[in-house]
N, C-alpha and C positions, 0 to 999 in steps of 0.2 A: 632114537630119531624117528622109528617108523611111527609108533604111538603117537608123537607129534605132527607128524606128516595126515595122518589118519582123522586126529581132534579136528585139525584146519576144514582139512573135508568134509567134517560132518555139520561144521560148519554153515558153510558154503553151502550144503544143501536147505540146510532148516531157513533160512532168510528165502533162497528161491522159492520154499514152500511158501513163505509166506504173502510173498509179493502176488502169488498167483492166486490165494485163497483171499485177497483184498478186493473190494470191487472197483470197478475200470471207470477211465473218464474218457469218453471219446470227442476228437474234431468234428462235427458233421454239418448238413446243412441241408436243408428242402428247398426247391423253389417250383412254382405253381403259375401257370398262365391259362388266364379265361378268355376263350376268345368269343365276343359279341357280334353277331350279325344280327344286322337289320335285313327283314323280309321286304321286298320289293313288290309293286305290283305294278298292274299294268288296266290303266283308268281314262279312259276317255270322256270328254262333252262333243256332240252336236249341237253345231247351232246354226242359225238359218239366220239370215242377212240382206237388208235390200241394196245391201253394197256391192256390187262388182267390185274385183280389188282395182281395177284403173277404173271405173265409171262406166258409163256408160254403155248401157245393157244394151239397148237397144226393145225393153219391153214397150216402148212408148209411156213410161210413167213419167210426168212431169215435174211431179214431188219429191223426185228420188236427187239430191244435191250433186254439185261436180267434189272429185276431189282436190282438197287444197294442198296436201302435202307432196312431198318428194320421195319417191324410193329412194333408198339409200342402204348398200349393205346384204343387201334379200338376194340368195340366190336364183331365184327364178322369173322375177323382176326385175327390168331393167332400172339399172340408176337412171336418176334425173327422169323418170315417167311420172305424171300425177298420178297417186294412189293412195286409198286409204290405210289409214295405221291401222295394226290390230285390237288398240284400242276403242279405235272409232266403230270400226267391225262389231267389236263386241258389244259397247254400248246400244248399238242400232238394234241389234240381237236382241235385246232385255226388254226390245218395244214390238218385236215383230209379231206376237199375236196380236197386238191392234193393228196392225197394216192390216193381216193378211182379216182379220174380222170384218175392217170396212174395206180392201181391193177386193177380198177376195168371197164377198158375198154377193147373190144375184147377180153372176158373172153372166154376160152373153157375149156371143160370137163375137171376136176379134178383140177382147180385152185380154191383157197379161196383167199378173203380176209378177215381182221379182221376189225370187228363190235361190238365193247365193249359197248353198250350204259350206258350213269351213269344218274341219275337226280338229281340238286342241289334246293337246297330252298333259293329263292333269295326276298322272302317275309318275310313279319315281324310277320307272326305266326305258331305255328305247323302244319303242313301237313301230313294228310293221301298220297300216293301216290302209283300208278301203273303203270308199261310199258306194251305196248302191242305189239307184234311182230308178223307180217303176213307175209304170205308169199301166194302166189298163190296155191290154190289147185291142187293138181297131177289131170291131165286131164285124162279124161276114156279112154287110149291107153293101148300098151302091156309094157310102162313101167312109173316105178314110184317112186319116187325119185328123180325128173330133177334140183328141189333147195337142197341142202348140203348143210346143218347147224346143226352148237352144239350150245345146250343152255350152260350154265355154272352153275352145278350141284350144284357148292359152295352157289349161290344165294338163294340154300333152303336149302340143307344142314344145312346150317349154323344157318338156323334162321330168315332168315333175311327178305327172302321172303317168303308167304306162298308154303305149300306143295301143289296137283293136289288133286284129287279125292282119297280116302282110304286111306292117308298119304304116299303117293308116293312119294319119290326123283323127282319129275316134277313139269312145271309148269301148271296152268290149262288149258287144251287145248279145245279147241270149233273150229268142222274142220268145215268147212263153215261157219266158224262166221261173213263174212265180205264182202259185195259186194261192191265193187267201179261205179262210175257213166257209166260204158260201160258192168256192168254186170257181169263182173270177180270176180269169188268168191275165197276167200282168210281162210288158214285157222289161227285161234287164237291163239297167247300162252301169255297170260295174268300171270303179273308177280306183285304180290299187297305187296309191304312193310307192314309186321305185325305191325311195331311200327311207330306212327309219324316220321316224320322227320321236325327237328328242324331249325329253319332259322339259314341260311348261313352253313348248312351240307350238304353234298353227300353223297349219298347211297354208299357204301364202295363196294357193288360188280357191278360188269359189270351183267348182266342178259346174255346175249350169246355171243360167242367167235369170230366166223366167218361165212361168208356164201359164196357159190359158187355153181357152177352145179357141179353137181354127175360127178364122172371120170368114170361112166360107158354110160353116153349119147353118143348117135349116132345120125347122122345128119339127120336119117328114127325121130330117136326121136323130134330131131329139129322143123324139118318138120311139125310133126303133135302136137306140142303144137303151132307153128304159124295158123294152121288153126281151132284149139279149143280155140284159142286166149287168151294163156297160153304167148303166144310171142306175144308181139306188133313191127310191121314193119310202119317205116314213110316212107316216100316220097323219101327218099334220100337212103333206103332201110338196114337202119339202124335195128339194134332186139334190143329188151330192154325186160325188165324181172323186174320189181316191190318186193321189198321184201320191207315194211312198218314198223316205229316203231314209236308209239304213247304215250306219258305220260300225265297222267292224275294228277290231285291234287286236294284237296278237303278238308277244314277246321275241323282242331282235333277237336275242340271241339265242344261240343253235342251230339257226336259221342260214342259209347263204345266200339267200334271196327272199324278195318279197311273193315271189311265184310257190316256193316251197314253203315258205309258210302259211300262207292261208290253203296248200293242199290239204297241210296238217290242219289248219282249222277247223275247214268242211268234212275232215274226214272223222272229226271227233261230234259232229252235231247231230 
């Protein structure tokens, strides 16, 4: 019986040998995930406009249309005001180097034209955003006042852009904020949207109306802004007079405010 006992066993062992010297099939499985981002940017247009968003500037231009539509919808606008779409905006936009070619050539004292500037978000994420509007500092003569310009008071008013200093109806002003490459110092009216602006919107208000020389300039005035170089003369004896506007943009997020980010802005330029 043991002999039998022992066969069995030996058995038993040689098949385990063999199961384990056989190669294996396993259950298995992979699985794999790509994930795709799109890069965002962050892309603005200026544009310049004889439009005031409700009309009437007040430049004294008489070619400048009323508007025929209705707010409706705009935060910063009231419903039911005439004003123009931002289509209409934009369109007038695509002409305003011939405005400003024939307003704004051989300008004399006491003419305006209109200078609506808007900024659009033509990128794919929210924007903080600022305009900035210079204009040449009153030179040290006996007068002062030689650029005439209205800002457009609705732009804070409203909300839309910050207030000045002590919560003023203004924008914030910095006079010699700005020297250009020949030394001419320019002063600042920095105009900072409180809220993002969202891709493919425009800022609903114009930031200023119009600009022109003062109707009280005299040619004694003239005179001595060309030689404080308030006036630039070229060769053909032409005057020109610079008044600047610049928009800025800068990515919402990270940001808790429009204040803190364009710190970060300025501080990276």
């Amino acid at each position: 019986m043991k002999k039998k006992l022992t066969a069995i066993f030996l058995c038993v062992a040689l098949v385990a040998i063999a199961i384990v010297g056989a190669s294996l099939a396993y259950f298995t499985d992979t699985e794999s995930a790509t994930n795709t981002f799109t890069v965002g940017n962050v892309k603005i247009d200026l544009i310049e406009s004889r439009f005031h968003r409700e009309g009437n500037d007040n430049s004294g231009d008489t070619s400048i249309p009323d508007p025929t539509q209705t707010a409706s919808g705009m935060k910063y606008v009231t419903d039911g005001h005439k004003a123009f779409t931002d289509d209409e905006i934009k369109a007038d936009a695509e002409k305003y180097s011939e405005y400003i070619g024939e307003r704004g050539k051989n300008m004399v004292p006491g003419r305006n034209f209109a200078k609506c500037p808007y900024v659009v978000n033509t990128g794919s994420n929210d924007a903080y955003v600022r305009i900035r509007v210079m204009a040449p500092h009153d030179y040290e003569g006996s007068y002062s006042g030689f650029i005439n310009a209205m800002f457009c008071s609705s732009a804070t008013s409203s909300g839309e852009f910050q207030h000045g200093a002590n919560g003023v109806n203004w924008p914030v002003v910095k006079e010699n904020g700005y020297t250009d490459a020949d030394g001419l110092k320019y002063d600042v009216l920095t105009f900072t949207r409180i809220e993002p602006l969202k891709p493919g919107a425009m800022t609903e208000w114009n930031v200023i109306n119009y600009v022109g020389i003062g109707e009280n300039v005299t040619s004694a005035d003239i005179q001595t802004a060309v030689e404080k170089g308030f006036i630039k003369v070229s060769a053909d004896g032409t005057m020109t007079v610079n008044v600047l506007v610049q928009a800025d943009a800068i990515q919402a997020e990270g940001f808790a405010n429009a204040t803190e980010a364009f710190a970060a802005f300025d501080a990276q330029a």
